[in-house]
N, C-alpha and C positions, 0 to 999 in steps of 0.2 A: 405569412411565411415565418416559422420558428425555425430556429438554430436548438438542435438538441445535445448538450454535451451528457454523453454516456458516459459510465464507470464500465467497466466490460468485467472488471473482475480482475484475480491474477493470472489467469490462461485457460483455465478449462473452461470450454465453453456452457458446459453446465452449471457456472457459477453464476452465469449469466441472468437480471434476474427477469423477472415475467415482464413487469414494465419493457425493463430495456432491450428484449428480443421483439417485444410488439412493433415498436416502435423503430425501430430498425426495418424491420419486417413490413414498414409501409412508407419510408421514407425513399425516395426516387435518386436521392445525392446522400453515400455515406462517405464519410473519411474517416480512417482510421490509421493508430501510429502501429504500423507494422513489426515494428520493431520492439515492441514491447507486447503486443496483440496480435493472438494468432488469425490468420484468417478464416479458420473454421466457427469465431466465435461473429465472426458478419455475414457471415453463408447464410443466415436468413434475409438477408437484404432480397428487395424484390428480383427478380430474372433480368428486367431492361434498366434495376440502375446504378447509377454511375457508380463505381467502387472505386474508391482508389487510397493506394499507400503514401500515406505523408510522410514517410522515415525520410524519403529523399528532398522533402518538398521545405519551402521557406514560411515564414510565417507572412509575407507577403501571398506567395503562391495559394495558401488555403484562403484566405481572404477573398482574394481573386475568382475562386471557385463558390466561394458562398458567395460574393456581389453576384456572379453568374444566377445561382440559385434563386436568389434574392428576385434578379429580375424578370425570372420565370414563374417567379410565385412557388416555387421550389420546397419542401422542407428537408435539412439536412440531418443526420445525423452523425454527430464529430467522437466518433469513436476514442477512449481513450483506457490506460490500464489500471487498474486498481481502483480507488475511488477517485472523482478529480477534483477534489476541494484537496488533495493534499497531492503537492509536486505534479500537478498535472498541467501545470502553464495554461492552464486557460485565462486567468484575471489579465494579461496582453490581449485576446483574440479578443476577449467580454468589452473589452474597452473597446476597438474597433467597431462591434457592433454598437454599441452604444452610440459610438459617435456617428453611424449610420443609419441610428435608427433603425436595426434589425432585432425581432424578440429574438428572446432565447431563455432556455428551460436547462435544469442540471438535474439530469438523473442519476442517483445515488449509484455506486457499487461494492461488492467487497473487497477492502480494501487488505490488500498483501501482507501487513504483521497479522492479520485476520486470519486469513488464508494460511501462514505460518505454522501459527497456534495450531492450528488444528489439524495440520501436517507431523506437528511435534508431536499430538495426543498431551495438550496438556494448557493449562488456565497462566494466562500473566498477571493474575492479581491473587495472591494467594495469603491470607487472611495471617496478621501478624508477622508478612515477611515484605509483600510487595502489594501495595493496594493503588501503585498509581502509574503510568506507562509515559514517555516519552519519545516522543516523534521526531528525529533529526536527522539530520544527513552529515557530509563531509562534502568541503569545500570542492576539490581537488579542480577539475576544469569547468565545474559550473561557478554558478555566481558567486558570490565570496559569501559571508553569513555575518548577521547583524551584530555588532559589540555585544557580548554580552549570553549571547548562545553557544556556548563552549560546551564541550564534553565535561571538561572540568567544574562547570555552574551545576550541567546536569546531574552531574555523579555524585555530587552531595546530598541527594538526596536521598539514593540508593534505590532509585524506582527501578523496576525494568526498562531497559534502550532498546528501544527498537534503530536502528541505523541505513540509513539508507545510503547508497553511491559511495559505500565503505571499503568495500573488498580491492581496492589496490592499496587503502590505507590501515591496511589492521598491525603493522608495527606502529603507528600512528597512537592507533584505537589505543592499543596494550600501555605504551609508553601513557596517557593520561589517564585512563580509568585503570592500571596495577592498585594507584596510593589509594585509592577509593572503594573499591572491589575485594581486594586483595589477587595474588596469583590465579588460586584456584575457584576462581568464580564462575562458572559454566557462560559457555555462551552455543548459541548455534547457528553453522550459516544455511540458509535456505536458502537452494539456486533455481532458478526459475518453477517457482512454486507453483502448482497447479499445469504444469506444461509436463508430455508426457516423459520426459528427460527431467525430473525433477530428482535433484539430490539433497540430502542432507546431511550435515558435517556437526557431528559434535567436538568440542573440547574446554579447552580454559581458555583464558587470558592469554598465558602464556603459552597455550603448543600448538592452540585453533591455524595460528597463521602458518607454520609447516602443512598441517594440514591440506589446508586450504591450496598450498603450494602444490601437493603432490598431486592435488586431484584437480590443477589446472583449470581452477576457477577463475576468472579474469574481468566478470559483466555480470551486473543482471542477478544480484545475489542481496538479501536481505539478514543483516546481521541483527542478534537478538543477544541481550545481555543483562542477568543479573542471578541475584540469587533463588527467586522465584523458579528458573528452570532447573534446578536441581530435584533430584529423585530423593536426596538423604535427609533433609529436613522435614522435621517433627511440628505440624501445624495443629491450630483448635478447628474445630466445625467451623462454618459460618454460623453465624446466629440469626439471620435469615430460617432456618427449618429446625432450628434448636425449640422443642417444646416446654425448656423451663423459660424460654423469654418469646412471652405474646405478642403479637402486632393487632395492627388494625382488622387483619383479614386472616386473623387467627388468634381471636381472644383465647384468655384463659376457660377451660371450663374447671367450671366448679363441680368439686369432690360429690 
């Protein structure tokens, strides 16, 4: 019996990848967090089984359901959104089986600044501007964040922010990344990406947050920030397909 935790993607079921529709598609026990995952991306789960929403459920409660599985010889699949090596609370569940000696497997997904980007039509690492991204969140009612992981650490270095669980704090956001950013540093909020109500909100530092007001955003939204998402800056090629400098798998030839 394996415990399977999924990436489902950010919402469109088509994101979904071939691994993890199979494999869904033959598991007899899925869960998944409703609340983040639509239900049309577990609509391949077989006809007789068990489906069920953990939005309402406890981390005891899913446990409970895989020891079930468990002693039926069962395999689950733990549906989850985006990819779940990042904010996907699984390392509490992984512990539990562990100590029950249950396997369990992590199938990769596309993960949401992912899904983002490519909603935006546009690259987060753009050659002499931003070559490196940043994964974080905001405290607010989840768990606090370790010494040391500030917006403030982050913003020195001027990478791209991706931000997660931001969006009731973007007087927050603006008030620490203005000194670093300046005002007008693009940002954009992405509201349930991939889901067929997806919106997307451009602005600055400074006006993103009326914005964000007037269009009643309140959950479920992924902030992005730096100077990479701008349209008006003047970049080099990569040098990756630049033919004055050869690689390995693209010597020079000779005249």
């Amino acid at each position: 019996m394996t415990v399977y935790f999924i990436g489902a993607g950010p919402g469109d079921p088509e994101l979904l990848t071939l691994k993890a529709a199979r494999i869904i598609g033959e598991c007899p026990v899925c869960l998944y967090a409703g609340s983040l995952v639509p239900a049309e991306v577990v609509a391949c789960a077989p006809d007789d089984a068990l489906v069920m929403d953990t939005a309402p459920m406890t981390l005891d409660d899913t446990h409970g359901v895989i020891l079930q599985a468990h002693a039926k010889g069962q395999n689950v699949a733990r549906v989850h959104s985006g990819d779940p090596s990042l904010y996907g609370a699984i390392a509490e569940q992984i512990r539990r089986l562990k100590a029950d000696g249950i396997d369990y497997q992590i199938i990769p997904g596309v993960p949401a600044y992912a899904a983002a980007a490519a909603a935006l039509g546009t690259e987060l690492t753009v050659p002499e501007v931003a070559q490196s991204i940043i994964l974080t969140r905001m405290s607010m009612k989840s768990t606090g964040m370790p010494a040391g992981e500030t917006l403030e650490n982050f913003a020195r270095s001027g990478a791209t922010l991706a931000i997660h669980l931001g969006i009731r704090a973007l007087r927050e956001i603006e008030r620490q990344l203005v000194p670093f950013y300046g005002e007008n540093c693009p940002v954009a909020v992405i509201y349930r990406v991939g889901w067929p109500d997806q919106m997307i909100i451009r602005g600055t530092l400074t006006d993103v947050r009326e914005k964000v007001r007037a269009a009643k955003i309140t959950r479920t939204a992924l902030i992005l920030v730096g100077p990479a998402l701008s349209d008006s800056h003047g970049f080099p090629d990569s040098a990756l397909y630049d033919a004055a400098k050869p690689h390995v798998l693209r010597p020079r030839v000779k005249a």
